[in-house]
C-alpha positions in Angstrom: -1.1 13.3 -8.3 -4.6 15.2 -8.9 -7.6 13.5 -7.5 -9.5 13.7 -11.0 -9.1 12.0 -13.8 -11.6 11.2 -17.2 -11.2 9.8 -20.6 -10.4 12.0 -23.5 -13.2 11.9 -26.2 -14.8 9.1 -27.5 -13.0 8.0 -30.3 -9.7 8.2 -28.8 -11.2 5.7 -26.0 -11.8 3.1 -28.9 -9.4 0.0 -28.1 -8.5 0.7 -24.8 -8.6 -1.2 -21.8 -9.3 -0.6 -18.0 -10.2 -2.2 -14.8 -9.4 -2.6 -10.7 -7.3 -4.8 -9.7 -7.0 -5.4 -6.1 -3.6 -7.2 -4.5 -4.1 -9.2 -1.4 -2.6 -11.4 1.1 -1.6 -11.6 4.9 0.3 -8.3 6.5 4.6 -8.5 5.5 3.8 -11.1 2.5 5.2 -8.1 0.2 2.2 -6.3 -1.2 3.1 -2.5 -1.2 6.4 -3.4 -2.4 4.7 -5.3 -5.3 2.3 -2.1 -6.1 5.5 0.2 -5.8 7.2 -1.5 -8.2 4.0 -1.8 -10.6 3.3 2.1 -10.6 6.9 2.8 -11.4 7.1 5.2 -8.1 6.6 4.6 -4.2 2.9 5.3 -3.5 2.5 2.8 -0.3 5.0 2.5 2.4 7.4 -0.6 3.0 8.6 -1.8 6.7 9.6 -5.1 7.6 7.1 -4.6 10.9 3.8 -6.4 9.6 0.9 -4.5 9.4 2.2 -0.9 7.9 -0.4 -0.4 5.1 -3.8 0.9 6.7 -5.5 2.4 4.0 -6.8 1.2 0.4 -4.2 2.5 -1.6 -5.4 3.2 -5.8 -2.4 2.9 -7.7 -2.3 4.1 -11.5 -0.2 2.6 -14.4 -0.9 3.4 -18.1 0.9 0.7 -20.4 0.2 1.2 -24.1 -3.7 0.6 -24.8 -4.3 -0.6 -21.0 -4.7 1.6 -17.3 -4.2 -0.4 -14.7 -5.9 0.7 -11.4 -4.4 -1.3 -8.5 -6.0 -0.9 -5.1 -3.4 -2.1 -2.2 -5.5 -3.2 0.5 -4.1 -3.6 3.9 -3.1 -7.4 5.2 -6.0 -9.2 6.7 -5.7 -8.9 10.5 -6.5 -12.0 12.7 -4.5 -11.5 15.5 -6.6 -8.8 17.4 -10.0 -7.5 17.0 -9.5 -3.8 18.3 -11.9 -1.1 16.4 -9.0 -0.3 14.0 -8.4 -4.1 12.7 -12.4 -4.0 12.6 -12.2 -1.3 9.8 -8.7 -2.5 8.2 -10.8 -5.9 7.7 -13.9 -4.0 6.1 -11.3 -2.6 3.8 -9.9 -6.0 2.6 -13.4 -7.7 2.6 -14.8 -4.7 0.2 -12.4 -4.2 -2.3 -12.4 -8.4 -3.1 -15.7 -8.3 -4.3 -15.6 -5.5 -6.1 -12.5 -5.5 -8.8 -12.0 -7.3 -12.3 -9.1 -9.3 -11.0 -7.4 -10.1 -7.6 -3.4 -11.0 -7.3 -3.5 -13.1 -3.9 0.2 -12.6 -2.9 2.0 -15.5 -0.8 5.5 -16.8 -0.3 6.6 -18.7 -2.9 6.4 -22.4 -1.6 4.5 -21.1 1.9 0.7 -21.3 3.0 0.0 -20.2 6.5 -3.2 -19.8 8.7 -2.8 -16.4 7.8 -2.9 -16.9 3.9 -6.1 -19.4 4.4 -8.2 -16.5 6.0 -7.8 -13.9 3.0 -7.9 -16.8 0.8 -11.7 -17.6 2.0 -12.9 -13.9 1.3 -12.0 -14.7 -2.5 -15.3 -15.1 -4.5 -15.8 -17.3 -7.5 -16.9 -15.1 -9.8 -13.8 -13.1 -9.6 -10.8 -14.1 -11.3 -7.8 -14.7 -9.4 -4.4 -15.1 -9.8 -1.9 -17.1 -7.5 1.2 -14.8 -7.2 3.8 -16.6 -5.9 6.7 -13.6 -4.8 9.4 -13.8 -3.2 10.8 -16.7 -5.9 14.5 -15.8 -5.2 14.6 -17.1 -1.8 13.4 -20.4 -3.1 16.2 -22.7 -3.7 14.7 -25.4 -5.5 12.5 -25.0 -8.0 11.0 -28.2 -8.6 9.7 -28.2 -5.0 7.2 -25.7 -6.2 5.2 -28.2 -8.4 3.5 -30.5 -5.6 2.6 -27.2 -3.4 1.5 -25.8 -6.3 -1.1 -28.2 -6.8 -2.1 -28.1 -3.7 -2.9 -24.3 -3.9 -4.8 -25.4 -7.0 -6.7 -27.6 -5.0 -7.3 -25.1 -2.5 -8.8 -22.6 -5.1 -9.8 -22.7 -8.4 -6.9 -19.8 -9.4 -7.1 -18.8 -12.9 -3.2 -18.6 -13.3 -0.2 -18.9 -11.1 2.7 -16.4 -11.7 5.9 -16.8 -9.8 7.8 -14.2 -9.4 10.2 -11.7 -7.5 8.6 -7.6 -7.3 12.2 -6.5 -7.6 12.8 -7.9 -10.7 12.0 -5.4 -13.5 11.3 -8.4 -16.3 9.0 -10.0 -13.7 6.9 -7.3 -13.2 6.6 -6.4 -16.9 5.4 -10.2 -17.6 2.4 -9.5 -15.1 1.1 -6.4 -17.0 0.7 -8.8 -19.7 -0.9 -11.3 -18.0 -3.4 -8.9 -15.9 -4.4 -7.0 -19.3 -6.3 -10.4 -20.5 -8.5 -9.5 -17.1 -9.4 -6.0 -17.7 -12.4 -5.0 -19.8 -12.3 -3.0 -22.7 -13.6 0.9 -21.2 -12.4 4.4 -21.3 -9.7 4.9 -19.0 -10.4 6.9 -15.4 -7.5 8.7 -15.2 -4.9 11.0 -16.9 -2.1 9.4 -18.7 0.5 10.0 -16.3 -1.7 9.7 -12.9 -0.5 7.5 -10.8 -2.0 7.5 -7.8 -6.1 9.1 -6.5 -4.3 9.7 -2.5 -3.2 13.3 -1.7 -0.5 14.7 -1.1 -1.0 15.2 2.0 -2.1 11.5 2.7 1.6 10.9 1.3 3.2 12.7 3.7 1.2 11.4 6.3 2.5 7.7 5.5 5.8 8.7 4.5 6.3 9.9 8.5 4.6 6.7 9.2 6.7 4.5 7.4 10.1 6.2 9.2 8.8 5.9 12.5 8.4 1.9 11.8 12.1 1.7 10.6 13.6 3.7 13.0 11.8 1.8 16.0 12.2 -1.4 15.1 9.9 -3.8 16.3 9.6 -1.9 19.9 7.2 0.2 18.8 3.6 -0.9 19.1 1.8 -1.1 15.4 -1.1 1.0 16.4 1.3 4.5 16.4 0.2 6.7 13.5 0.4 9.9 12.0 -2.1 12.6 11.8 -1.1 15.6 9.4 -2.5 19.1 11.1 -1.2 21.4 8.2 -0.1 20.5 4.9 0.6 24.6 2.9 1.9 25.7 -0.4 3.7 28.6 -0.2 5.0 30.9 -3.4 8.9 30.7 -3.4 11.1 32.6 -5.7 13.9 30.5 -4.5 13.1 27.2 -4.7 9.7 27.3 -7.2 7.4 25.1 -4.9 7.9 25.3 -1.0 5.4 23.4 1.0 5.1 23.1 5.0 4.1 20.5 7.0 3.6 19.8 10.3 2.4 16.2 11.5 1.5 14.7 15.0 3.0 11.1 15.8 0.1 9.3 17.9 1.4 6.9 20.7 -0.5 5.1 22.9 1.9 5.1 26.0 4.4 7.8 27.6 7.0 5.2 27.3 6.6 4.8 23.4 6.6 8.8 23.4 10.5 8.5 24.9 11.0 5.6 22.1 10.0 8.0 19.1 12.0 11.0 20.5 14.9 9.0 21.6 18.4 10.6 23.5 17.8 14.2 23.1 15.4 14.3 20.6 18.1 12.3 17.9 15.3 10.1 17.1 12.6 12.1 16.0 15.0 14.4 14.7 16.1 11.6 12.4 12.6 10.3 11.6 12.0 14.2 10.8 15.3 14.5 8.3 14.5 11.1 6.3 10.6 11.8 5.7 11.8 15.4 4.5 14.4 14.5 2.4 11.9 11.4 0.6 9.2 14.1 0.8 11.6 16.5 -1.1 12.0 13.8 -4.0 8.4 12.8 -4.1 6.9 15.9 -4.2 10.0 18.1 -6.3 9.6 20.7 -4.1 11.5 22.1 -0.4 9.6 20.7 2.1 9.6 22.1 5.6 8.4 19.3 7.9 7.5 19.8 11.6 6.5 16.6 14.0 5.6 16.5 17.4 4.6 13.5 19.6 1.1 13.0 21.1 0.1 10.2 23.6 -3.7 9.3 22.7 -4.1 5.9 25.2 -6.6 3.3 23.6 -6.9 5.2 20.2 -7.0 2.3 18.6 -10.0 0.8 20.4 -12.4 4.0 19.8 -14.4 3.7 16.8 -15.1 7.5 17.1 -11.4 8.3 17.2 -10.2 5.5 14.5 -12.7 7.4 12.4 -11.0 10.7 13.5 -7.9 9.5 12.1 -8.6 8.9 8.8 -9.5 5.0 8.8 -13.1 3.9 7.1 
């Protein structure tokens, strides 16, 4: 997971394909799970709470001739306009404009208020494709046809792909369909890349994504995770050994209690589950340390939004 990558000479670039792709849609409409299973490995977190991806996430596939570069952006926030859903929104409104291809990602059969607003940052000279996920919970079929003209109506999409992102055949059928998007460049990055974020910024969301399951929808959205030391050490025993130690960021002394739980069980748990993912991700021992900080209004201070890692 270096944070380099360039073409290989020029005639081995002949015939090959490249381009951005961004995936969009309202927060919990399945987007991180979609660019998980498009990279082959989990780069970007999953919760059912709405709202867990914060940053753009780049994404790398290689399939034959063709490198996919997928940027995940976060959902499109319109329920409150604090300084951090200012710069999630700068995020979503940036990458649109600025890709060979966007995948808008809705329910199959569903169009909320929600889906409307990130519908209208779509521009027209961008091709976009309506991908309709979640197509396992829809029962009947041929209910799809009149709501799919009506998204057709709604934008000019330049092809609608249903589909479920846990189905392996679905997602190979979208490779194929995104390719006829992508123009033909040298790729950006190595082979076997798959993603541009560190791995420290990993860790970081891994924690993240922990403290959303094991909290349940008590805990406020705006808790993050601020890595303070991320080290490599030489070890005979285990070949890579690398400490961590990570600061969960509440807004409240009564979410504090919620993340520690009865004794500390809680954030021990949240601890043993981000290690032991860590662990696989990274193939390497991981020794992970987390304490709990409360940081009231963080998420209202430009300055400290910034601070934390946001754009």
């Amino acid at each position: 997971m270096s944070d380099t990558g360039t073409g290989t000479g020029s005639n081995a670039t002949a015939g090959r394909h490249c381009g951005l792709i961004a995936i969009v849609g309202k927060p919990n409409v399945g987007k991180s799970t979609l660019l998980n299973a498009l990279v082959g490995q989990k780069i970007s977190i999953t919760s059912r709470k709405a709202q867990t991806t914060r940053h753009r996430i780049t994404g790398i596939r290689t399939v034959g001739d063709t490198q996919f570069v997928f940027v995940d952006t976060p959902g499109f926030q319109t329920r409150h306009s604090t300084a951090l859903n200012r710069s999630l929104n700068k995020a979503v409104s940036g990458v649109v404009g600025d890709v060979d291809l966007v995948l808008f990602v809705v329910e199959a059969g569903t169009f909320t208020l929600a889906d409307a607003k990130v519908l209208a940052l779509l521009r027209p000279n961008v091709p976009a494709i309506l991908l309709a996920n979640k197509l396992d919970q829809v029962h009947r079929r041929e209910e799809l046809a009149p709501w799919l003209r009506e998204m057709q109506e709604r934008h000019a999409f330049a092809e609608f792909v249903p589909m479920s992102a846990k189905n392996p055949k679905d997602i190979e059928r979208l490779f194929a369909v995104c390719r006829k998007y992508l123009p033909e460049q040298p790729w950006w990055y190595g082979e076997d890349e798959l993603t541009d974020r560190s791995e420290k910024f990993l860790a970081g969301e891994i924690v993240r994504e922990k403290l959303f399951r094991l909290t349940g929808e008590e805990l406020p959205y705006t808790s993050t995770v601020v890595v303070d030391q991320f080290e490599e050490e030489p070890s005979p025993k285990h070949g890579r050994f690398v400490k961590i130690a990570a600061t969960v960021v509440v807004e409240r002394d009564s979410h504090k209690a919620m993340v520690i739980g009865d004794g500390g069980e809680r954030l021990k748990r949240i601890g043993t589950e981000a290690r032991q993912e860590l662990e696989k991700l990274f193939g390497a021992k991981v020794f992970l340390q987390l304490w709990v900080k409360v940081r009231g209004g963080w998420a209202d201070d430009e300055a400290r939004v910034r601070s934390f890692g946001y754009e």
